[in-house]
Structures are given as C-alpha cells and as structure tokens.
N, CA, C and O of each residue as an XYZ file, in Angstrom:
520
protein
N       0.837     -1.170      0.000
C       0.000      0.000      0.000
C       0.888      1.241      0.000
O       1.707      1.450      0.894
N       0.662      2.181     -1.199
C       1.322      3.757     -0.509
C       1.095      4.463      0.395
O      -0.066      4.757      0.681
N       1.967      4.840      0.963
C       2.856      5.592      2.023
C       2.498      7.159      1.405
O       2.917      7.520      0.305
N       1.742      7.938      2.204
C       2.080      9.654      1.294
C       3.174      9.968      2.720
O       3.209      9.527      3.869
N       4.069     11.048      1.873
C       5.105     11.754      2.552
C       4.436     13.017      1.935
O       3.808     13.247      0.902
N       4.788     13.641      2.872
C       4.463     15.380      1.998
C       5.929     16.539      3.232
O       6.068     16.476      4.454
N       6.607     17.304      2.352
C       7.318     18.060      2.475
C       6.795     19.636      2.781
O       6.838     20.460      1.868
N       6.333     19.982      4.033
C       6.513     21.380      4.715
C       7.996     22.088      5.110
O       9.108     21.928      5.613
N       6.962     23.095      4.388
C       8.149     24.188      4.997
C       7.230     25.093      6.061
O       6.235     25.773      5.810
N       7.911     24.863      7.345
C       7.482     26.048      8.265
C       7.956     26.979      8.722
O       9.167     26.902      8.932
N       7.250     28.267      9.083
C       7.008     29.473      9.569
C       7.549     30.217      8.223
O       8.564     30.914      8.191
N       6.451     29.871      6.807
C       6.668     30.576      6.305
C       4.969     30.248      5.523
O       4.084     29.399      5.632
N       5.188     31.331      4.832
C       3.462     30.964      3.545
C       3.824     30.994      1.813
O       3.036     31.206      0.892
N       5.230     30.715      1.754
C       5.417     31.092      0.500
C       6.188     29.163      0.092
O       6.964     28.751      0.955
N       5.984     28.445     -0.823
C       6.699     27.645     -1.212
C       8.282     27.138     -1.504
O       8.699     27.775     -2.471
N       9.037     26.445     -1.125
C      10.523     26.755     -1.176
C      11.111     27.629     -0.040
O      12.321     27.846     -0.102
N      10.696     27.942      0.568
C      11.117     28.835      1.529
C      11.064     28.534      3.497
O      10.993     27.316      3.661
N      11.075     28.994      4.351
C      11.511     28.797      5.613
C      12.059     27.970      6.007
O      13.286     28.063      5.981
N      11.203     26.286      6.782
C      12.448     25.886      7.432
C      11.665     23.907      7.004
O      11.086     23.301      7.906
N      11.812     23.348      5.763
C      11.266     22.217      5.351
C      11.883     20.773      6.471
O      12.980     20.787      7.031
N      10.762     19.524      6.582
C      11.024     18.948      7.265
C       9.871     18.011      6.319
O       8.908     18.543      5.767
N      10.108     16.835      6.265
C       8.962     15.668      5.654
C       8.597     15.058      6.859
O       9.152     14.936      7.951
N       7.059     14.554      6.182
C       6.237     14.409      7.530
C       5.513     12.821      6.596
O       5.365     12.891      5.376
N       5.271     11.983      7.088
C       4.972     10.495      6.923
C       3.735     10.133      8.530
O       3.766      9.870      9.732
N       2.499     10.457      7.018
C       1.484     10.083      8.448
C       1.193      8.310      8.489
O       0.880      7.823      7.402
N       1.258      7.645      9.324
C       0.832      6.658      9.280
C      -0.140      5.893     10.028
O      -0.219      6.329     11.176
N      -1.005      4.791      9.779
C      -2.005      3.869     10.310
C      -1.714      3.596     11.954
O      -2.384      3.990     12.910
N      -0.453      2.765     11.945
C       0.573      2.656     13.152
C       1.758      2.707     13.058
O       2.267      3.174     12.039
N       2.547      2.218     14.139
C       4.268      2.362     14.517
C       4.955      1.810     13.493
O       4.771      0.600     13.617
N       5.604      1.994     12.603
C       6.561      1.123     11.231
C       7.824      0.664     11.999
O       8.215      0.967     13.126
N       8.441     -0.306     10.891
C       9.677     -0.762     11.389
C      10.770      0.364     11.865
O      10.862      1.368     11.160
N      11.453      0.271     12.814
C      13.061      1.262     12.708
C      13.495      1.159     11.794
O      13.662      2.310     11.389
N      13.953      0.279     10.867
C      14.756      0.114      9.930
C      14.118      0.889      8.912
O      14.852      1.681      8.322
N      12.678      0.828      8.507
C      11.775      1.241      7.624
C      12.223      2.621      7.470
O      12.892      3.226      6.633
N      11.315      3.071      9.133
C      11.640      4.561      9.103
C      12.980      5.814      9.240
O      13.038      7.043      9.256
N      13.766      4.879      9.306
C      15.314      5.549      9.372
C      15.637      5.358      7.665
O      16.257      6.274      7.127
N      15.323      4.474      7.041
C      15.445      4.724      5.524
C      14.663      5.588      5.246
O      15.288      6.616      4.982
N      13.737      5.704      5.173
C      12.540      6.722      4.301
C      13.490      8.152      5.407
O      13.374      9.251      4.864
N      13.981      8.178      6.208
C      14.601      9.524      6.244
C      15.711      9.830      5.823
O      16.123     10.961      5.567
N      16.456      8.455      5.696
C      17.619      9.281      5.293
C      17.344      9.302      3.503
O      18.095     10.047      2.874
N      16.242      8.467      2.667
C      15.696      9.028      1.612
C      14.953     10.495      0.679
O      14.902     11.047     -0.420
N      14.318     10.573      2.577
C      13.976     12.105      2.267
C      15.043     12.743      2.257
O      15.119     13.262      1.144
N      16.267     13.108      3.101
C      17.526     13.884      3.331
C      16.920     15.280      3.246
O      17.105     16.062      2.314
N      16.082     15.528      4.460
C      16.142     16.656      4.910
C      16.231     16.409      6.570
O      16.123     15.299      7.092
N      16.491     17.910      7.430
C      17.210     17.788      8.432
C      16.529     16.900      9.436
O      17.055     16.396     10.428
N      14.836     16.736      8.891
C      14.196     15.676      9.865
C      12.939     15.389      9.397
O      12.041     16.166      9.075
N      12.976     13.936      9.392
C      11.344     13.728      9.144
C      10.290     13.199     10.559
O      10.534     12.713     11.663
N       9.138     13.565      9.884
C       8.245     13.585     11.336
C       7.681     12.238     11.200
O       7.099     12.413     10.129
N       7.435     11.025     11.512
C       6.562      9.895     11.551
C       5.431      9.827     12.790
O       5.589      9.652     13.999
N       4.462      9.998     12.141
C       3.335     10.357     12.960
C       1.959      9.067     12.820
O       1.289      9.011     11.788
N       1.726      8.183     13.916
C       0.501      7.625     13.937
C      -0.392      8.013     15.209
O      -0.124      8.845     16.076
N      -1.811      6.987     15.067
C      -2.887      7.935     15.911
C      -2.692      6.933     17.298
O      -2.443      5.776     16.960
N      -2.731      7.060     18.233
C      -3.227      6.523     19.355
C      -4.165      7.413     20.153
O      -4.522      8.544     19.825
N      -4.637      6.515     21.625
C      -5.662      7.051     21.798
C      -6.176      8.027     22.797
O      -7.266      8.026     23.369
N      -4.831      9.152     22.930
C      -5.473     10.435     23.269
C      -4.501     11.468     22.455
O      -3.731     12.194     23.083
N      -4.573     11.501     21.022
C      -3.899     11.884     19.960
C      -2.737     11.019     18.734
O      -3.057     10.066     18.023
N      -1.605     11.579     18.778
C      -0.829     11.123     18.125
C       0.568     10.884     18.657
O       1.104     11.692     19.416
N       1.256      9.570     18.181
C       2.418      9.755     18.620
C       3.196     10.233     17.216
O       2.898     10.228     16.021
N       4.447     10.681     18.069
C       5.321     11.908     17.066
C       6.852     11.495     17.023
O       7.549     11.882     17.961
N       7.365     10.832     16.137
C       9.075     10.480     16.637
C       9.649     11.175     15.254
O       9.252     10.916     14.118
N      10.807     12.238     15.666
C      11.390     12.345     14.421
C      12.759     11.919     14.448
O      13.506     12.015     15.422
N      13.114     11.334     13.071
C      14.679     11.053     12.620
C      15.350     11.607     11.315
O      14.971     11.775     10.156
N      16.293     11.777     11.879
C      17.329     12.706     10.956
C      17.876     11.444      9.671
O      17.917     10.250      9.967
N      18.166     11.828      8.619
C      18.720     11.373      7.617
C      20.389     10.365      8.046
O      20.651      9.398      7.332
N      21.142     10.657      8.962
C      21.922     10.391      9.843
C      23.303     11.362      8.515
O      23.361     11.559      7.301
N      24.173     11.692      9.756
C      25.328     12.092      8.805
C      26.195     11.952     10.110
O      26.870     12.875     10.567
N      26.116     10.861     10.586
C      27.257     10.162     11.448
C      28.437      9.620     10.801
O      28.504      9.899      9.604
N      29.225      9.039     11.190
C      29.950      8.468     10.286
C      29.827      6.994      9.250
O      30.070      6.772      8.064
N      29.326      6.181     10.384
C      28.157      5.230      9.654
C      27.303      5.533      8.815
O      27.182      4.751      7.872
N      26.765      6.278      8.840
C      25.546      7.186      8.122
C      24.080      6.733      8.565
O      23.030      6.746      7.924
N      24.363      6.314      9.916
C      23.082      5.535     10.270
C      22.269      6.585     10.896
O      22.821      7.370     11.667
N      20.662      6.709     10.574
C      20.122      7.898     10.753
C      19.533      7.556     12.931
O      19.462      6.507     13.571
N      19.281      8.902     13.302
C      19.110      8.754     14.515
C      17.686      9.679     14.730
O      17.210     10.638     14.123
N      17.143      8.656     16.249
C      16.029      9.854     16.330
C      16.545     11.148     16.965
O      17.768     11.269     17.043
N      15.917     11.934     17.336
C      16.113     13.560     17.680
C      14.709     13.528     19.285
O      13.651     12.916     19.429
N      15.409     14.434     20.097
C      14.431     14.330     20.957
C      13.267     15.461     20.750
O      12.158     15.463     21.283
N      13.747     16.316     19.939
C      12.773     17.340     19.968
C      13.576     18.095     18.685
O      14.775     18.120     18.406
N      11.985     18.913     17.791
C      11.936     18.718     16.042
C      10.887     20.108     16.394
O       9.830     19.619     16.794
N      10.803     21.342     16.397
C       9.664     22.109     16.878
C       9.198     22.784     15.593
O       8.162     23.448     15.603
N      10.250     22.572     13.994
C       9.844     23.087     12.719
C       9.073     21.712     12.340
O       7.930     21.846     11.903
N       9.674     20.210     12.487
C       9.070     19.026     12.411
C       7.458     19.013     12.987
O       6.446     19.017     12.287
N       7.521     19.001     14.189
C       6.273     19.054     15.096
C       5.396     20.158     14.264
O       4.241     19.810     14.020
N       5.772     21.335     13.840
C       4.437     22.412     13.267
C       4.400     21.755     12.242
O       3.224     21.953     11.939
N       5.000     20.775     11.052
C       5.168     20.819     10.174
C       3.752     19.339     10.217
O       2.912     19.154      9.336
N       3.873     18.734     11.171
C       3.283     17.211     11.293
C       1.396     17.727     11.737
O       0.303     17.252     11.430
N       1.853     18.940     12.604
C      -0.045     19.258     12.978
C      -0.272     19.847     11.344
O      -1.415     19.816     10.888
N       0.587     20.248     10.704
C      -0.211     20.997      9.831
C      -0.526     19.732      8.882
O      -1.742     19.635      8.718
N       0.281     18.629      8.136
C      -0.396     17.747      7.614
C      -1.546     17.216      7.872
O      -2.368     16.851      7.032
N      -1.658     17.143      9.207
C      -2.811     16.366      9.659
C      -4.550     17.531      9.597
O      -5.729     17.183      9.529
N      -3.880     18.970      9.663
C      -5.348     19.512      9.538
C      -5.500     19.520      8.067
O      -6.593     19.363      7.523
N      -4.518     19.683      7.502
C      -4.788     19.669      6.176
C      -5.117     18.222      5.474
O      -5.734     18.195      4.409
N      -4.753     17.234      6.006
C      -5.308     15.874      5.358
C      -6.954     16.064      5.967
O      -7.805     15.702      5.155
N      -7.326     16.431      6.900
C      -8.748     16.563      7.727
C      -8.349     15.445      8.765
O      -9.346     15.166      9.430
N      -7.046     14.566      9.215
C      -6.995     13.906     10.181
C      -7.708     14.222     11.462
O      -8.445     13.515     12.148
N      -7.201     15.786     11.654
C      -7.843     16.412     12.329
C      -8.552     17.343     11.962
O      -8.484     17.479     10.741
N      -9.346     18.207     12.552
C     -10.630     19.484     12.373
C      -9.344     20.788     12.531
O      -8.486     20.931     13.403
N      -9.591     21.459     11.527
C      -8.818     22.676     11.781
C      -8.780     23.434     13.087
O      -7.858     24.143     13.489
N      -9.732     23.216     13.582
C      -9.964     24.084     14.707
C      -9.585     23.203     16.401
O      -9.596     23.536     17.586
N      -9.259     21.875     15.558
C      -8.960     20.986     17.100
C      -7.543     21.177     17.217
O      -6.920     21.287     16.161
N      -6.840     21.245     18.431
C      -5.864     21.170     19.095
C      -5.061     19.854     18.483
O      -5.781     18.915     18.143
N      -3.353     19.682     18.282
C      -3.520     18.754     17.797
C      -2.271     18.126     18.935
O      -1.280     18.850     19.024
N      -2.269     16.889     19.759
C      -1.683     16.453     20.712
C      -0.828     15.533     19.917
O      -1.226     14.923     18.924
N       0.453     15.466     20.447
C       1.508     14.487     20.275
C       2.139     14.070     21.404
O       2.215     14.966     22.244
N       2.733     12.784     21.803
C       3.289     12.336     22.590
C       4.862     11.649     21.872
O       5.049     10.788     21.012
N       5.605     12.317     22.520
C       6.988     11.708     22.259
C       8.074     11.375     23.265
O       7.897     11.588     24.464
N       9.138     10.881     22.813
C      10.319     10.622     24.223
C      10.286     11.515     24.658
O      10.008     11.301     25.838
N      10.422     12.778     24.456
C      10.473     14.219     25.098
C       9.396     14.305     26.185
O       9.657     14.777     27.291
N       8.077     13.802     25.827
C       7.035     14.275     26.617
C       5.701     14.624     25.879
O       5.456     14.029     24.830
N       4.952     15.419     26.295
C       3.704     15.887     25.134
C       3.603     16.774     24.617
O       4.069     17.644     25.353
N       3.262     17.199     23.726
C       3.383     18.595     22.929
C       2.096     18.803     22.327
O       1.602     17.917     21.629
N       1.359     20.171     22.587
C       0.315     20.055     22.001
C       0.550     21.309     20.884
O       1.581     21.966     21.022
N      -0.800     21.820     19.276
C      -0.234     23.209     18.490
C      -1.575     23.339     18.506
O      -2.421     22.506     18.831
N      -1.694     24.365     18.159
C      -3.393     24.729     17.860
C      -2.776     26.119     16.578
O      -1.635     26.570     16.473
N      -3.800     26.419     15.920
C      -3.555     27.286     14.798
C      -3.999     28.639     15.133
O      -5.190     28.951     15.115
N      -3.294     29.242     15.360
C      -3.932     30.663     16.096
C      -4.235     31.546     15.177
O      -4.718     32.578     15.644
N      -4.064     31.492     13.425
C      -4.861     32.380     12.215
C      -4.830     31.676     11.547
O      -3.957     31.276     10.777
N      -6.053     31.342     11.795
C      -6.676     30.983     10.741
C      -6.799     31.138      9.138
O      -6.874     30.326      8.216
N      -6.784     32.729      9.232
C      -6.615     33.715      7.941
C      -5.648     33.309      6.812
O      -5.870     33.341      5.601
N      -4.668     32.967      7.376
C      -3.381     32.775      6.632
C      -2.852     31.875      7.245
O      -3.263     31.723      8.396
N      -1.562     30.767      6.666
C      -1.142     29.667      6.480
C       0.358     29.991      7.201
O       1.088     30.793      6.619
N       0.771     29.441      8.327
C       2.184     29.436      8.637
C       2.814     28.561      8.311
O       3.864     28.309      8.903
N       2.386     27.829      7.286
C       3.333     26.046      6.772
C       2.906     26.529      4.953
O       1.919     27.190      4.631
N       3.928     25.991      4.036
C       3.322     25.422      3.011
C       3.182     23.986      3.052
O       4.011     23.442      3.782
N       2.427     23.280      2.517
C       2.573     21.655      2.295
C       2.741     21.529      0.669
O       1.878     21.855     -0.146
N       4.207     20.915      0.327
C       4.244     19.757     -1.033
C       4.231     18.532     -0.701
O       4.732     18.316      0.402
N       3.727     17.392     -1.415
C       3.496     16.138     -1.364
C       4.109     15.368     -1.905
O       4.003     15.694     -3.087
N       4.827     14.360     -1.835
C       5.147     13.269     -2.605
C       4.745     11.685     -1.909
O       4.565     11.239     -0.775
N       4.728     11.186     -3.242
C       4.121      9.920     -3.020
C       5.192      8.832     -2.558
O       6.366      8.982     -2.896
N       4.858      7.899     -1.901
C       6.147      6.859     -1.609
C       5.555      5.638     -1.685
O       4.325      5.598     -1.655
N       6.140      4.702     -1.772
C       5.677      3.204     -1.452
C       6.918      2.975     -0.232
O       7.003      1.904      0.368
C-alpha cells in the first residue's frame, strides 16, 4: 500500500522557503529500519513519523543520519518538524482545523493549535512513496 510523505516548509506561507522537514502520516508504529530509511531518503534535516493513538498522536522524528556510519538517529525534539506534522494532519482533515492537535513523544507531550486561521504558517508539497 502507498505511504504519502508530503514536504513542509514552516514558519513561512510562501513555497521553497523557511524551514522544510517531511512528515509520513501513518495507520501505526513502522519498522526502525523502515523509518530511518525513508529519512535518510527524504535527506532533509528531519522527518516527522506520525501515527494515531488514543489520546492523539504519537510523534518520533529522525534525521537522515550524517554520522559516520551514516546511520540515521532519532532527535528528541523537532519544533519546525512538530508544526510541520499538525499541519499535515489539519490539512489531510486527520484532524478538524480548529482541534488542538496532541503528540506524545520521548520528550514528553506537545500540544499546536492554529492561532490564524486567515493565513497559512506552513506550506505543504506532497510526494508519493511506497
């Protein structure tokens, strides 16, 4: 089954521009191995892997790795990642624009809510993955 990835850039409203991070919503938890490839595939500074549990979402991001191994690692905290992951999700309709959107990670919980509505603080591009 495909996988959508879609590429935000946040704290900006213009395309190509502010601070991009790929975001991979999923059903549930994927392999490590899975998701440390599909980031270091994306090769940007972090991707967000996001599924639902049941008092929101859990949120883990990993870097592309540029260790010496090149083995990618998670990150404890992603705060262009994290805006970048609520905004997929209001924009897929995962969630209601207007709901709060909760994540739980190693860090702890993090919640975003969209405070204008009016205008867009993320762009979203999409790409498809298997």
């Amino acid at each position: 089954m495909p996988i959508k990835m879609f590429v935000v850039d946040a704290f900006t409203n213009q395309p190509f521009a502010g601070n991009p991070a790929a975001v991979c919503i999923l059903d549930f938890p994927a392999d490590e191995t899975w998701m440390t490839n599909v980031a270091r595939e994306m090769n940007l500074a972090e991707t967000a892997f996001v599924w639902p549990i049941q008092d929101g979402f859990s949120l883990r991001w990993l870097t592309p790795g540029v260790e010496v191994d090149l083995c990618g690692q998670e990150v404890d905290l992603c705060g262009h990642a994290t805006l970048a992951a609520a905004t997929v999700l209001w924009h897929t309709g995962k969630i209601a624009r207007e709901e709060v959107a909760s994540f739980h990670t190693r860090s702890g919980g993090f919640t975003t809510a969209r405070i204008n509505r009016a205008s867009s603080s993320s762009t979203t591009r999409k790409r498809a993955s298997e």
